[in-house]
Every structure is written in structure tokens, then in C-alpha cells.
N, C-alpha and C positions, 0 to 999 in steps of 0.2 A: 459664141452664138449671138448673133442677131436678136433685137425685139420682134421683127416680123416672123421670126424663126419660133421664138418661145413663144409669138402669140397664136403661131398655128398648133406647136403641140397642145397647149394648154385649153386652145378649141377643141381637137382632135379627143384629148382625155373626159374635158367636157361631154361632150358628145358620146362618147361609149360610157361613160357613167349614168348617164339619163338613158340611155337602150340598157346598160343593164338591171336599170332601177324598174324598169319598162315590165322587164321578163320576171321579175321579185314581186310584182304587184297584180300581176294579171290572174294569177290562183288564186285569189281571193277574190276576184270577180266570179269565176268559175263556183258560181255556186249549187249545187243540188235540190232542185225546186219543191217543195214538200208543200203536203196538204194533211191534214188532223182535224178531229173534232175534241171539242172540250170535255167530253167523258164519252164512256166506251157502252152506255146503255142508257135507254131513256124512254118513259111511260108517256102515252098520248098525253098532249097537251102543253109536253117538256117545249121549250126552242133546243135544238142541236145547233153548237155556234162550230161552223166550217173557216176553219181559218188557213194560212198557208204563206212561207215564206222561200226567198230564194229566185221570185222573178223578175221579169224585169217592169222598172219605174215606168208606171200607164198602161203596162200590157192588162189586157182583158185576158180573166181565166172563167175558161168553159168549168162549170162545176157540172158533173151527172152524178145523182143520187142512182143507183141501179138496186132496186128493191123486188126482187123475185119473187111472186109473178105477177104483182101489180104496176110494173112495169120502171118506166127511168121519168127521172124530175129533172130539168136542167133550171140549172141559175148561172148569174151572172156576176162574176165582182173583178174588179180593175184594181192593179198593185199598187201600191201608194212606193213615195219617194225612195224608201226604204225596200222594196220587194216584197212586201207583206201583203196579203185581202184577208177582207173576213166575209161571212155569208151565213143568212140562218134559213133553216128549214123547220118549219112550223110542225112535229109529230103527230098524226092524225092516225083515230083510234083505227080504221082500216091498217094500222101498221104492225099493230100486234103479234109478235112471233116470229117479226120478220127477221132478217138480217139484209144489211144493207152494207154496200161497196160503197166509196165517195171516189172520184175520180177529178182531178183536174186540168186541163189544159194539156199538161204532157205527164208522164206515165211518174204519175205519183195517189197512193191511194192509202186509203184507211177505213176498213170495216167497224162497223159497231151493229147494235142489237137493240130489237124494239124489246120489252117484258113484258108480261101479259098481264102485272100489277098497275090498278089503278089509283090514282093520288099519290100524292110524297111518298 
């Protein structure tokens, strides 16, 4: 066998190595977009810290608070390098009793609860 012979296999194997490494790496891009808050109840006055990982680097996520029947709070937070935001929502005593949805950008959510106890 020729050099130009081995040097096209040895491109050819090249080449299907880096497409198979291609298809081995792409699942872990493939991530599941999630949104949570830092505890799962909170008295007027708490911050609720809305965080969320899984998107993509600079995307803007639509946060909706949806607090029934005082209606939905939108905010806004952009993913850093990594796919992560964070977002806070100030709890205002009008919240008491409630229960609230968090939504983000695509169909990722997490409920929590306002208490009717005030202070720590």
C-alpha cells in the first residue's frame, strides 16, 4: 500500500471518529430546562429566589408568577454562560393563603405557598 493510500484511510478513520464523537457528545447538550424556587413556602416580606437551569447561554426566560386570583407577575432573567438564571420576587402581604405556579420560558414549573404566619 501506497502513502497516499494510507494517508486517505487514516483521513477517512479520522473523520468517522470526530462524527462518532459528534453523536457521543450531543446528549449532554440535550438538556431539560428547569425552574425552582429556594423553599417551598414563604411569609410576606420573605424574597422567593426563582432560579433555573438547562438553557440556553444569553437566552432570555419569561418568568410568570401565576397567583390565583390576584392574578400573574412576569419577570425577566437571561441565562448566563453555564444555562442557569436566577430571579427574585419580593412577597407582598396581599399574598397570604395563596399558592402560586412559577413558569418559565418553556414548560418547566414549580408551585409553592404563601403562610398566613407573620415574621420568622
Amino acid at each position: 500500500m501506497d502513502t497516499i493510500t494510507k494517508c486517505r484511510k487514516l483521513t477517512w478513520a479520522v473523520f468517522a471518529l470526530a462524527i462518532l464523537a459528534l453523536f457521543a457528545v450531543t446528549p449532554a447538550f440535550a438538556q431539560t430546562a428547569t425552574v425552582t424556587t429556594d423553599r417551598a413556602d414563604y411569609s410576606p416580606g420573605d424574597t422567593a429566589i426563582i432560579s433555573g437551569s438547562g438553557w440556553f447561554f444569553g437566552e432570555t426566560v419569561a418568568i410568570t408568577i401565576d397567583g390565583d386570583p390576584l392574578g400573574q407577575i412576569s419577570l425577566q432573567a437571561t441565562a448566563d454562560f453555564y444555562g442557569a438564571f436566577s430571579a427574585q420576587y419580593l412577597v407582598d402581604a396581599d399574598d397570604v393563603g395563596l399558592t402560586f405556579t412559577v413558569t418559565a420560558g418553556r414548560p418547566a414549573f414549580r408551585s409553592y405557598s404563601d403562610d398566613d404566619v407573620y415574621g420568622p
